[in-house]
OpenMM code with the backbone's topology and positions (N, CA, C; nanometers):
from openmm import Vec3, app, unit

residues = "UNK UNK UNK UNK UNK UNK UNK UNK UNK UNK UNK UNK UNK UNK UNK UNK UNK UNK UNK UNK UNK UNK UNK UNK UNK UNK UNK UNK UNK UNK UNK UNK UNK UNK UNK UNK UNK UNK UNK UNK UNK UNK UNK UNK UNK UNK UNK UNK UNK UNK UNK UNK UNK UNK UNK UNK UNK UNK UNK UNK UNK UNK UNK UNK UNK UNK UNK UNK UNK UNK UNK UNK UNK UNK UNK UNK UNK UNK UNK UNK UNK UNK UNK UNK UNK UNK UNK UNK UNK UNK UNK UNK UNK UNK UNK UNK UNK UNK UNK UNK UNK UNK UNK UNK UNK UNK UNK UNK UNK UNK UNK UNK UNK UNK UNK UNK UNK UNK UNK UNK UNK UNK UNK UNK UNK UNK UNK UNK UNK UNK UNK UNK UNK UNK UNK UNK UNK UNK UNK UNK UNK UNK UNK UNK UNK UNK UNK UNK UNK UNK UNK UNK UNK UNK UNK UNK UNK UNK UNK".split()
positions = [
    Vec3(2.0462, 1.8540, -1.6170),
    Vec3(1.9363, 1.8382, -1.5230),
    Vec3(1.9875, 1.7669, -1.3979),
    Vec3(1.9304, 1.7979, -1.2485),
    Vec3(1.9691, 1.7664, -1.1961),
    Vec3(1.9337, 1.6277, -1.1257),
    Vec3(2.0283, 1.5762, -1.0549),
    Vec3(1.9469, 1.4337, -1.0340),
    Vec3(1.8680, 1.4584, -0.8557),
    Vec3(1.7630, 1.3702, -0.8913),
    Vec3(1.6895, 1.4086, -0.6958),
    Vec3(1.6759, 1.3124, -0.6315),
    Vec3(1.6849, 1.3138, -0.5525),
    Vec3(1.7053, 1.2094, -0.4442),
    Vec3(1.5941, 1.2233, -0.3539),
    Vec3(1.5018, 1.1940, -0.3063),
    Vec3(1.4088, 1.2038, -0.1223),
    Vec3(1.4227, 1.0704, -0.0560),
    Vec3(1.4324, 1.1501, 0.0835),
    Vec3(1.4325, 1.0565, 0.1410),
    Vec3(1.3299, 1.0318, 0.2709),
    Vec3(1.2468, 0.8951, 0.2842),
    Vec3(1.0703, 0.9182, 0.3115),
    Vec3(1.0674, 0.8022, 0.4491),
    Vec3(1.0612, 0.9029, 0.5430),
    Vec3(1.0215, 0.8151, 0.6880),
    Vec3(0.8551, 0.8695, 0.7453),
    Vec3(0.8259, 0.8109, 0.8538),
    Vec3(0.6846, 0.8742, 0.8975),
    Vec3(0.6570, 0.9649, 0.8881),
    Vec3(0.7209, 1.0746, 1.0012),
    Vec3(0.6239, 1.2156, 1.0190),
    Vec3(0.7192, 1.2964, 0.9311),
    Vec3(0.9069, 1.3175, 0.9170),
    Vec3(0.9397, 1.3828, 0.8304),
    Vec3(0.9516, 1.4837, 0.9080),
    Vec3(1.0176, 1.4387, 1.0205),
    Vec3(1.0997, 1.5057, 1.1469),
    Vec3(1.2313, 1.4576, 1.1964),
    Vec3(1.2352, 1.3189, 1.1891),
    Vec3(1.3861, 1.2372, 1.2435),
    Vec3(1.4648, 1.1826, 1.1624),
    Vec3(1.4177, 1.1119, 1.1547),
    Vec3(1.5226, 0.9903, 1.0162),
    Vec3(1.5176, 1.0905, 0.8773),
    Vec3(1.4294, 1.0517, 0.8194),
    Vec3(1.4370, 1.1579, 0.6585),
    Vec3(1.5087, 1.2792, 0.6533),
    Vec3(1.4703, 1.3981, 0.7586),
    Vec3(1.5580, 1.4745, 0.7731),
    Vec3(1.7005, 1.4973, 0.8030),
    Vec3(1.6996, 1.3924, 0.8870),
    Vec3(1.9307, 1.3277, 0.9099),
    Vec3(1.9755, 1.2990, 0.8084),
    Vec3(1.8516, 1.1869, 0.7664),
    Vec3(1.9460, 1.1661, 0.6294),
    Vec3(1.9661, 1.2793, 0.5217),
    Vec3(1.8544, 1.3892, 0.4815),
    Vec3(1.8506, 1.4393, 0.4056),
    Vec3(1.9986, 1.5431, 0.4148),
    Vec3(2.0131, 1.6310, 0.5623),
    Vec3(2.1114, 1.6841, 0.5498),
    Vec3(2.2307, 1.6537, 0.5687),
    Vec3(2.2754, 1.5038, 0.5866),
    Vec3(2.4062, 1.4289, 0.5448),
    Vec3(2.4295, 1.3871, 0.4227),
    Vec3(2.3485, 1.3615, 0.3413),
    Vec3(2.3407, 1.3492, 0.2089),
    Vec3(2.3778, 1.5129, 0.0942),
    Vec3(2.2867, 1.5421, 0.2042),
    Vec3(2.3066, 1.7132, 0.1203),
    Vec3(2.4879, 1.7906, 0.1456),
    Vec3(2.5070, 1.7590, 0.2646),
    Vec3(2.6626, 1.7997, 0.3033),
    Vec3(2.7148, 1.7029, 0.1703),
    Vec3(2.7178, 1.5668, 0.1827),
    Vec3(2.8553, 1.5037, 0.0813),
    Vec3(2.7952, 1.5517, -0.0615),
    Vec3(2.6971, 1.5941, -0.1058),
    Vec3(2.6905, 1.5991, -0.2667),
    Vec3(2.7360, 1.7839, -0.2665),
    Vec3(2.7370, 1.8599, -0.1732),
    Vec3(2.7691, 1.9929, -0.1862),
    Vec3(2.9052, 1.9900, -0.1712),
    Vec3(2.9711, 1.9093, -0.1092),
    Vec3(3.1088, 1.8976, -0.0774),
    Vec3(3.1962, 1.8403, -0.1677),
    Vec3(3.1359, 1.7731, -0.2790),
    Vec3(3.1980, 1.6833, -0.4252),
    Vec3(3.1707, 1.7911, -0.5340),
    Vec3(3.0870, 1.9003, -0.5226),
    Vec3(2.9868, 1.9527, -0.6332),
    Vec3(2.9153, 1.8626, -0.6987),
    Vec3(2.8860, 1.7853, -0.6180),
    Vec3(2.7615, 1.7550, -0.7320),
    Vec3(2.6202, 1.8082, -0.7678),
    Vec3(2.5775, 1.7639, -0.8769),
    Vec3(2.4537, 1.8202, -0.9175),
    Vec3(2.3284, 1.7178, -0.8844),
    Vec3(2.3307, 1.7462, -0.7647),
    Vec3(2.2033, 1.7213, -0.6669),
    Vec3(2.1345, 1.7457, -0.5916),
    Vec3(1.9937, 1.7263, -0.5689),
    Vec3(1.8663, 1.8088, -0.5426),
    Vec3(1.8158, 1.7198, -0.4206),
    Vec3(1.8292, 1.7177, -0.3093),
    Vec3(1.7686, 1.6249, -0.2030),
    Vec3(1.6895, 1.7020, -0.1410),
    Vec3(1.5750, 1.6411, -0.0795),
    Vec3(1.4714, 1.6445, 0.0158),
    Vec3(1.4346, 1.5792, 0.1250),
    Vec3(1.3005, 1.5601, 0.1588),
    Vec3(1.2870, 1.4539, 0.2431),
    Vec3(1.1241, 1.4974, 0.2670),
    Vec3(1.0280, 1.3775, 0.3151),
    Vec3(0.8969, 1.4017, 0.3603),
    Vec3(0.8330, 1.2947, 0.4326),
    Vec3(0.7014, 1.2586, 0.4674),
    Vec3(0.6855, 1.1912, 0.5173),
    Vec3(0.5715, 1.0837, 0.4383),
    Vec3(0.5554, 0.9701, 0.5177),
    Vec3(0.4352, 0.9164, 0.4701),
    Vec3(0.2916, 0.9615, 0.5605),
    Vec3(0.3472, 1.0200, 0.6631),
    Vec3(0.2140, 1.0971, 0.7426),
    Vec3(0.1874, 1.2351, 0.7531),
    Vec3(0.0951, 1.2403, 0.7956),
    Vec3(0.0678, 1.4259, 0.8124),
    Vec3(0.0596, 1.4358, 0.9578),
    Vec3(0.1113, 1.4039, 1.0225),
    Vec3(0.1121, 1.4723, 1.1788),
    Vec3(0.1918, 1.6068, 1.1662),
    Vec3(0.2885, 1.5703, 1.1338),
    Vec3(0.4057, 1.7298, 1.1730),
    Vec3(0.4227, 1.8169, 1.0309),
    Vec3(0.3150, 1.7853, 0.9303),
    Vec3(0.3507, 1.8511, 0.8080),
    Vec3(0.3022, 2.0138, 0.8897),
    Vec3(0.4510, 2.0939, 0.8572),
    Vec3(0.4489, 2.2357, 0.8362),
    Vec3(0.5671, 2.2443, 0.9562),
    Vec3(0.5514, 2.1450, 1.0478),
    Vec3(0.6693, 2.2149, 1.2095),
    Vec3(0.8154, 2.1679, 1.1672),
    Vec3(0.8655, 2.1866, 1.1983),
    Vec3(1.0484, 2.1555, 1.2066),
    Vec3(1.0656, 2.0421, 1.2141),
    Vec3(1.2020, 2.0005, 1.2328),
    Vec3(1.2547, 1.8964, 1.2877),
    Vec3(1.2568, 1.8767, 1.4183),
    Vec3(1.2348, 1.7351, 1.4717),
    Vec3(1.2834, 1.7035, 1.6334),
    Vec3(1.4511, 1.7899, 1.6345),
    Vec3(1.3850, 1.8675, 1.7903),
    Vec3(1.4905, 1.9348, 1.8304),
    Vec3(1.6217, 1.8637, 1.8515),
    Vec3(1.5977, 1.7140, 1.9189),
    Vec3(1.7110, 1.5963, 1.8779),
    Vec3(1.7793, 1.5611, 1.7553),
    Vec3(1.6792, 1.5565, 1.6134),
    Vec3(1.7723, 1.5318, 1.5436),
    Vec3(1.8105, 1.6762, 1.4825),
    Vec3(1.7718, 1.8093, 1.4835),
    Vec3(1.8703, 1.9104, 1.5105),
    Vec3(2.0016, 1.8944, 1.5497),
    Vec3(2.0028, 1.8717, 1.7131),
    Vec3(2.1019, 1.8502, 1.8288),
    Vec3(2.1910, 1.7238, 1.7387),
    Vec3(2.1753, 1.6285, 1.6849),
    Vec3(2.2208, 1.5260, 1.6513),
    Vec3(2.3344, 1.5609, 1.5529),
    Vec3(2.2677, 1.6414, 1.4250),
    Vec3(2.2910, 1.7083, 1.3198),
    Vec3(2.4169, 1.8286, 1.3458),
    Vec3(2.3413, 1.9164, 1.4192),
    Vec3(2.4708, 2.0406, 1.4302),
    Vec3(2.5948, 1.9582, 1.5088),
    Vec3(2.5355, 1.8911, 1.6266),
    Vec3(2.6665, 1.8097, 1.6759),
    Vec3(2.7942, 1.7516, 1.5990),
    Vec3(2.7289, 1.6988, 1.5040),
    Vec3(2.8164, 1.5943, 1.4158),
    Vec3(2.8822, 1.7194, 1.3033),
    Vec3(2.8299, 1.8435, 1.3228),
    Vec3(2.8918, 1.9030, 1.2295),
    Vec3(2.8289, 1.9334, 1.0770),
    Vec3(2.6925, 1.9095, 1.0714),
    Vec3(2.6282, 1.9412, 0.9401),
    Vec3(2.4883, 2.0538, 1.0288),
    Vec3(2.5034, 2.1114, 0.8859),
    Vec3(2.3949, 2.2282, 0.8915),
    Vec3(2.2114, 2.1321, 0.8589),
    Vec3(2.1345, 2.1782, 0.9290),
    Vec3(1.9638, 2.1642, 0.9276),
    Vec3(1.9026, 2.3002, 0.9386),
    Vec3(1.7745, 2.2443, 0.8437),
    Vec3(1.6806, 2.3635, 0.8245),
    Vec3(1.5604, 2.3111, 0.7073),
    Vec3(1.4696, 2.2204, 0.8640),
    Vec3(1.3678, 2.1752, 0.8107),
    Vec3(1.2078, 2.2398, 0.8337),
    Vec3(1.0886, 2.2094, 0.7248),
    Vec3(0.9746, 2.1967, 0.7205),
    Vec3(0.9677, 2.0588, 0.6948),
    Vec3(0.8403, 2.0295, 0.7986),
    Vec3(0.8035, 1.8652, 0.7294),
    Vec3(0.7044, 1.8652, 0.6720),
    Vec3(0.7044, 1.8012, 0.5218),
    Vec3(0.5724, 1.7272, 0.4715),
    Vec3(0.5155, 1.5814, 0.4280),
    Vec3(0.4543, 1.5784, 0.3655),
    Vec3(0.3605, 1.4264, 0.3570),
    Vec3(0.4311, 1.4174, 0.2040),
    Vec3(0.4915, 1.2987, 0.1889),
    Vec3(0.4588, 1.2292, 0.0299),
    Vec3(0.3230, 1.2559, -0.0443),
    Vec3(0.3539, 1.2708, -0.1582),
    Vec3(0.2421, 1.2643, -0.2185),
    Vec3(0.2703, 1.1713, -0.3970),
    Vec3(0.1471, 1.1275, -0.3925),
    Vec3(0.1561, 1.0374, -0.4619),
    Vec3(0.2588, 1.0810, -0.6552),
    Vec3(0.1615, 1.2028, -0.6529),
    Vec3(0.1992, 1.2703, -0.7620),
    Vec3(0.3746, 1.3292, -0.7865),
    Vec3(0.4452, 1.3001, -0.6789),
    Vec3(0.5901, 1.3382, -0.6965),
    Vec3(0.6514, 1.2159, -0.7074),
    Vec3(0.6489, 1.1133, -0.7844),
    Vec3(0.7036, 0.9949, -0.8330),
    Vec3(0.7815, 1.0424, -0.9359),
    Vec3(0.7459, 1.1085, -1.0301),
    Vec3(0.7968, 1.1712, -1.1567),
    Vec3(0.8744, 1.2604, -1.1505),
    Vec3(0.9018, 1.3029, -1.0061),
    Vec3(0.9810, 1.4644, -0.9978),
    Vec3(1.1230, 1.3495, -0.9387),
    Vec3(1.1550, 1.2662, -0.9179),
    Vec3(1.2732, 1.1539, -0.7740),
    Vec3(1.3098, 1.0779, -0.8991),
    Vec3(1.4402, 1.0390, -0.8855),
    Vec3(1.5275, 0.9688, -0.9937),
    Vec3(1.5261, 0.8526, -0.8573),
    Vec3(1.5691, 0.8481, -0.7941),
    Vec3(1.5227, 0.7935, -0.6381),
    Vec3(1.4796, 0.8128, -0.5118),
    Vec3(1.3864, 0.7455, -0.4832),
    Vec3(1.3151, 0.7864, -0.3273),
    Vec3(1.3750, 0.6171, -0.2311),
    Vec3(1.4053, 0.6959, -0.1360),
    Vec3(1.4628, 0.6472, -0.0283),
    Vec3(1.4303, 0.5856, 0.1123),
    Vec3(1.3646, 0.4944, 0.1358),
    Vec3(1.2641, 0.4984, 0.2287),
    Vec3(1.3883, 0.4900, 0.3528),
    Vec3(1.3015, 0.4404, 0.4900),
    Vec3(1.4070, 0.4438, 0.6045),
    Vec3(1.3769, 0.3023, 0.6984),
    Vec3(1.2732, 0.3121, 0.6366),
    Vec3(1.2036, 0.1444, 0.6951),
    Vec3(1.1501, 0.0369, 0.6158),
    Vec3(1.0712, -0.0614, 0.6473),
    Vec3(0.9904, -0.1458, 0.5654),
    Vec3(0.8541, -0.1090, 0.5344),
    Vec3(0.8405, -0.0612, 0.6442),
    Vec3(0.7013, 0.0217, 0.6572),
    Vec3(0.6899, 0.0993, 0.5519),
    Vec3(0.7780, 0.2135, 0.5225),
    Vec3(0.7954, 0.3081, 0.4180),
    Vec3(0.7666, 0.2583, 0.3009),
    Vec3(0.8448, 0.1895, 0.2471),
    Vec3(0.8997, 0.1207, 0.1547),
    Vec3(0.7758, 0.0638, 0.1146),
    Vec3(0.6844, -0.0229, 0.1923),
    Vec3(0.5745, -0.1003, 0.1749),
    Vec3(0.4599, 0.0102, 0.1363),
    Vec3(0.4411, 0.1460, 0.2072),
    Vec3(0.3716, 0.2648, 0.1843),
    Vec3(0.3978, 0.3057, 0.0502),
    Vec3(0.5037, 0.3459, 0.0413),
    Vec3(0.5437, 0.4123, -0.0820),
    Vec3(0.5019, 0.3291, -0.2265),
    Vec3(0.5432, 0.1711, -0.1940),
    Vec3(0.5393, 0.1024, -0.3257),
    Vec3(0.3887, 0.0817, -0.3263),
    Vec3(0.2992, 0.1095, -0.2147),
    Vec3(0.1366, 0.1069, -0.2796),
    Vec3(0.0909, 0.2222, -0.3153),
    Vec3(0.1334, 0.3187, -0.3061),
    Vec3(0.1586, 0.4329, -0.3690),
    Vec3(0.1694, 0.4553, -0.5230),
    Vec3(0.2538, 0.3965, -0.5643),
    Vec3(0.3361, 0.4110, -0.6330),
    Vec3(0.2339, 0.3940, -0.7574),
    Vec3(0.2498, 0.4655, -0.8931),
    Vec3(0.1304, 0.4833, -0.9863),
    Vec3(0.1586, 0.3570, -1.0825),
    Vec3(0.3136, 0.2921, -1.0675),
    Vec3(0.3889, 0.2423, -1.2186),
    Vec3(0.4746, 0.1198, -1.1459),
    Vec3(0.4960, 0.0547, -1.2274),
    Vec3(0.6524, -0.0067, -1.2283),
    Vec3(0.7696, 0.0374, -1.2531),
    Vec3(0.7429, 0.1627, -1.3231),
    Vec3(0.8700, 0.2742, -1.3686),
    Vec3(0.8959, 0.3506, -1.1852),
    Vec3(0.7820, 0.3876, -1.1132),
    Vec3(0.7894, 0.4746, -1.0007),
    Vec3(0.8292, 0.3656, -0.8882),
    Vec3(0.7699, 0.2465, -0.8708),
    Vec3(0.8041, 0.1299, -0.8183),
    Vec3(0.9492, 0.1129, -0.8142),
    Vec3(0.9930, 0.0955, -0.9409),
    Vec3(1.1590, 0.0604, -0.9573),
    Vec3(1.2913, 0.2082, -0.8971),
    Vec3(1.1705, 0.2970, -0.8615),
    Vec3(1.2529, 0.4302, -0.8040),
    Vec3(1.2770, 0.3953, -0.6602),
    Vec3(1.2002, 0.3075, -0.5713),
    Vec3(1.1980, 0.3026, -0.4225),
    Vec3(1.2841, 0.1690, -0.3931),
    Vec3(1.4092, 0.2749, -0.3176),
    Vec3(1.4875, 0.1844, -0.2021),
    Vec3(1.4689, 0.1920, -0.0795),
    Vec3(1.5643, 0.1444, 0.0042),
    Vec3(1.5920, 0.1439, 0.1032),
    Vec3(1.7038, 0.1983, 0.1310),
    Vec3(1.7621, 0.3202, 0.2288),
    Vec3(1.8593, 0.3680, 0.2554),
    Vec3(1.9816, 0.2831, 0.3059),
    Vec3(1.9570, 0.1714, 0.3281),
    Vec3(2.0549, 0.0937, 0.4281),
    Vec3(2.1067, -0.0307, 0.3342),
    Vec3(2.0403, -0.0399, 0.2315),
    Vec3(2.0632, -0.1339, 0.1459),
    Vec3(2.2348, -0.0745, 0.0307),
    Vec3(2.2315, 0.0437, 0.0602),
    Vec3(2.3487, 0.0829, 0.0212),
    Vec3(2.4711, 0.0953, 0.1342),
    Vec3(2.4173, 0.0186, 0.2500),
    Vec3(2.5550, -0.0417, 0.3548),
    Vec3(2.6093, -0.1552, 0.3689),
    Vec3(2.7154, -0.2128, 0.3135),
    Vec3(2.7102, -0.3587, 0.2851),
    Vec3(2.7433, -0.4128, 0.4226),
    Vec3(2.7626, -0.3417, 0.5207),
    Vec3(2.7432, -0.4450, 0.6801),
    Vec3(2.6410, -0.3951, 0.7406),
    Vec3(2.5261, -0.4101, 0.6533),
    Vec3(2.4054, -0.3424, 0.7428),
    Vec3(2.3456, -0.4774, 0.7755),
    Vec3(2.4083, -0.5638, 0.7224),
    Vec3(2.3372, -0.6962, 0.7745),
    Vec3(2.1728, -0.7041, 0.7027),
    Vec3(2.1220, -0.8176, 0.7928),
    Vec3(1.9476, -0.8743, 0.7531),
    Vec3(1.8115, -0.7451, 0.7728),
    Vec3(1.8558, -0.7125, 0.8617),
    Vec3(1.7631, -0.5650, 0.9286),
    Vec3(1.7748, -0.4388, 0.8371),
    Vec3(1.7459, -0.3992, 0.7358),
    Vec3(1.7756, -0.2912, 0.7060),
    Vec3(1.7188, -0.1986, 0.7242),
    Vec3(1.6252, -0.1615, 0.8560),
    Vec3(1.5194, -0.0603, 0.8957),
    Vec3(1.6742, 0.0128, 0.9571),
    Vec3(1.6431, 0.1819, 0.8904),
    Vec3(1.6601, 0.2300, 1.0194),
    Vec3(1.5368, 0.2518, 1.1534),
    Vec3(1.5931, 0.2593, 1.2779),
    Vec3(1.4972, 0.2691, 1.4005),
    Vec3(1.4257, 0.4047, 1.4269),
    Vec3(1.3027, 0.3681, 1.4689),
    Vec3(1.2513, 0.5556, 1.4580),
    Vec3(1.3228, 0.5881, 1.6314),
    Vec3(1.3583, 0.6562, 1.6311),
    Vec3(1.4135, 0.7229, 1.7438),
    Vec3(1.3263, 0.8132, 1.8336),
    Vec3(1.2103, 0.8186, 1.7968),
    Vec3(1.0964, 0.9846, 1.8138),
    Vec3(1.0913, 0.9211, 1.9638),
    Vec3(1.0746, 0.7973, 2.0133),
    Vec3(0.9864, 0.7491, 2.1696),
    Vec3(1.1116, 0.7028, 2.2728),
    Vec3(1.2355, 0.7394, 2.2197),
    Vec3(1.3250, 0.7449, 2.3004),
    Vec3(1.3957, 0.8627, 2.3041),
    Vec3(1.5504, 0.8419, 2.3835),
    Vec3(1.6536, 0.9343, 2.4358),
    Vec3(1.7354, 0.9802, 2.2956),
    Vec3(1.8364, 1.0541, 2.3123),
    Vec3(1.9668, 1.0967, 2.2284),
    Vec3(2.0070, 1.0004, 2.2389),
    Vec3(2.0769, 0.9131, 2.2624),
    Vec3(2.1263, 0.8266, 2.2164),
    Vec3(2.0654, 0.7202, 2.0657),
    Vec3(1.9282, 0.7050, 2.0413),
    Vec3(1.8049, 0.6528, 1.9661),
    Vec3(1.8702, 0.7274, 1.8302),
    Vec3(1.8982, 0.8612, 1.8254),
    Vec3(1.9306, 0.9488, 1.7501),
    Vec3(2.1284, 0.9520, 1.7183),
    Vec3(2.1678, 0.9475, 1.7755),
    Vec3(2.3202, 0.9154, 1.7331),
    Vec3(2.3515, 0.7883, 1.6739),
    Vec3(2.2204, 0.6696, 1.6859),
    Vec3(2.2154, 0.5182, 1.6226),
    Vec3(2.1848, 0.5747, 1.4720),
    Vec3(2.0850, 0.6758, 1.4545),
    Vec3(1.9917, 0.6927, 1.3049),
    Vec3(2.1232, 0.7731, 1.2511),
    Vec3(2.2115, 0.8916, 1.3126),
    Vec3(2.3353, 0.9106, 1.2921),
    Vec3(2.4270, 0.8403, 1.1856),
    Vec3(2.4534, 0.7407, 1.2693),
    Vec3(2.5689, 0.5923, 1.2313),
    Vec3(2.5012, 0.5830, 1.1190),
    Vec3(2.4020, 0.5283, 1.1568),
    Vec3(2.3211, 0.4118, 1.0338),
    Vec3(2.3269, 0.4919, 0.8848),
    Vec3(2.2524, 0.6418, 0.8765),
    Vec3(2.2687, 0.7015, 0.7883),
    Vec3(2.3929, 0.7491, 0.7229),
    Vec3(2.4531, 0.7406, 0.8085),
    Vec3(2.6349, 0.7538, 0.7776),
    Vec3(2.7010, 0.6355, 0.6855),
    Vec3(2.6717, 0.5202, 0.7667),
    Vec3(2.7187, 0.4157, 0.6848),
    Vec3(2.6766, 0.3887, 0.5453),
    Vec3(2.5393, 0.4354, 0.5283),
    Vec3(2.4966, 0.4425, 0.4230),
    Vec3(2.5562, 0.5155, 0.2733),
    Vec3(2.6099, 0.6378, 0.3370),
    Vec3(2.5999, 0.7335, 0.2378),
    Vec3(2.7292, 0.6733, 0.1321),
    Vec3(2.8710, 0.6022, 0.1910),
    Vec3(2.9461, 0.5867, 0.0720),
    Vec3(2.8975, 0.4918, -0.0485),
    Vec3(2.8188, 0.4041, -0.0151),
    Vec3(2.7166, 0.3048, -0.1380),
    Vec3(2.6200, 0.4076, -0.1840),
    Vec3(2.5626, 0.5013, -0.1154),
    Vec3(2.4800, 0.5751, -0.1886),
    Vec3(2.5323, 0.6969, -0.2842),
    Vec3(2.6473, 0.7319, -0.2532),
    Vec3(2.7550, 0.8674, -0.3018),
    Vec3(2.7519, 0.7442, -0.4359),
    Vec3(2.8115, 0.6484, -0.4330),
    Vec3(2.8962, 0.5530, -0.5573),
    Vec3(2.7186, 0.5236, -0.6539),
    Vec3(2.6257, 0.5022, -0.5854),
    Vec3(2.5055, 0.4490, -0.6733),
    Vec3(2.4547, 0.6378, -0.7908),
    Vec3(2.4873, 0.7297, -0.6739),
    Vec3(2.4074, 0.8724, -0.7816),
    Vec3(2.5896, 0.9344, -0.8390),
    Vec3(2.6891, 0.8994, -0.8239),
    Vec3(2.7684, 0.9504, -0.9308),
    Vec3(2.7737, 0.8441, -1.0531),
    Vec3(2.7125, 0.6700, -1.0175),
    Vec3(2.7225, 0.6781, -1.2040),
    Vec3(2.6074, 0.6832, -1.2402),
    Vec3(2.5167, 0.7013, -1.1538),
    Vec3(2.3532, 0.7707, -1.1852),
    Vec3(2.3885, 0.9035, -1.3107),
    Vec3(2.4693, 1.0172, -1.2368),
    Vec3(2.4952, 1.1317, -1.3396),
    Vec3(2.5923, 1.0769, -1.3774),
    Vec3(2.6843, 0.9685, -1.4353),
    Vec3(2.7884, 0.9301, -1.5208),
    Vec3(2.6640, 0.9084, -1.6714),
    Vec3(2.6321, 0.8359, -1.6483),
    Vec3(2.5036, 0.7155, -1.6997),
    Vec3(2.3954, 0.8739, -1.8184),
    Vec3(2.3801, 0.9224, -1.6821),
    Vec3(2.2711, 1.0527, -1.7112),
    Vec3(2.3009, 1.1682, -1.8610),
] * unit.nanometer
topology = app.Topology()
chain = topology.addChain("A")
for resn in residues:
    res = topology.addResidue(resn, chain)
    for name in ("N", "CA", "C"):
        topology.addAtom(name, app.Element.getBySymbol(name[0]), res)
């Protein structure tokens, strides 16, 4: 079975989606047996694409995108071995959400698997600024991924 990962910012256009398809490049590139997503905690953009920026951000750096956005929903706690938030905000959404202490103990923080991410571990929403806003959510999600690669291979060691 495979292990799943989401990863849950606001609308489920910028951040969630970067992360989702940098995450998705390194577990296709190891073979691993993993299932990533991404959605939001809002319904503004459920059904449209991704910001054409973090597209632009994405193909730039060399990974493939190809998003729909949707809303979290409460009832997919049980389907995520971990959900991933991108902020505090999230994180704070999600865990009132959350049905259990079993679904509770599923929600991180993406940045908490960067050990120089320092005190701040929000990533920044980028949506009300430039490209540049977006090559920061880039980094940030980047730095992330080797603590997060090491936390879901002994996830399926363990599994």
């Amino acid at each position: 079975m495979s292990y799943r990962v989401t990863f849950v910012c606001t609308g489920n256009i910028c951040r969630s989606p970067m992360a989702e398809w940098v995450l998705r490049h390194h577990v296709e590139e190891e073979g691993m047996d993993v299932e990533v997503d991404s959605s939001g905690t809002g319904n503004w953009h459920v059904g449209g694409e991704a910001d054409e920026r973090t597209v632009a951000t994405l193909n730039g750096a060399g990974y493939r995108s190809a998003h729909i956005a949707r809303q979290f929903e409460e009832s997919w706690f049980g389907r995520y071995d971990l959900i991933l938030a991108l902020d505090e905000g999230h994180l704070r959404a999600l865990r009132s959400m959350a049905p259990d202490e079993d679904a509770r103990g599923k929600i991180r923080l993406l940045r908490e698997f960067d050990p120089d991410a320092g005190p701040d571990l929000d990533v920044p929403d980028p949506y009300y600024g430039g490209r540049d806003g977006f090559d920061l959510v880039l980094q940030q999600v980047e730095a992330a991924m080797p603590g997060l690669l090491e936390e879901i291979r002994a996830a399926l060691k363990d599994g």
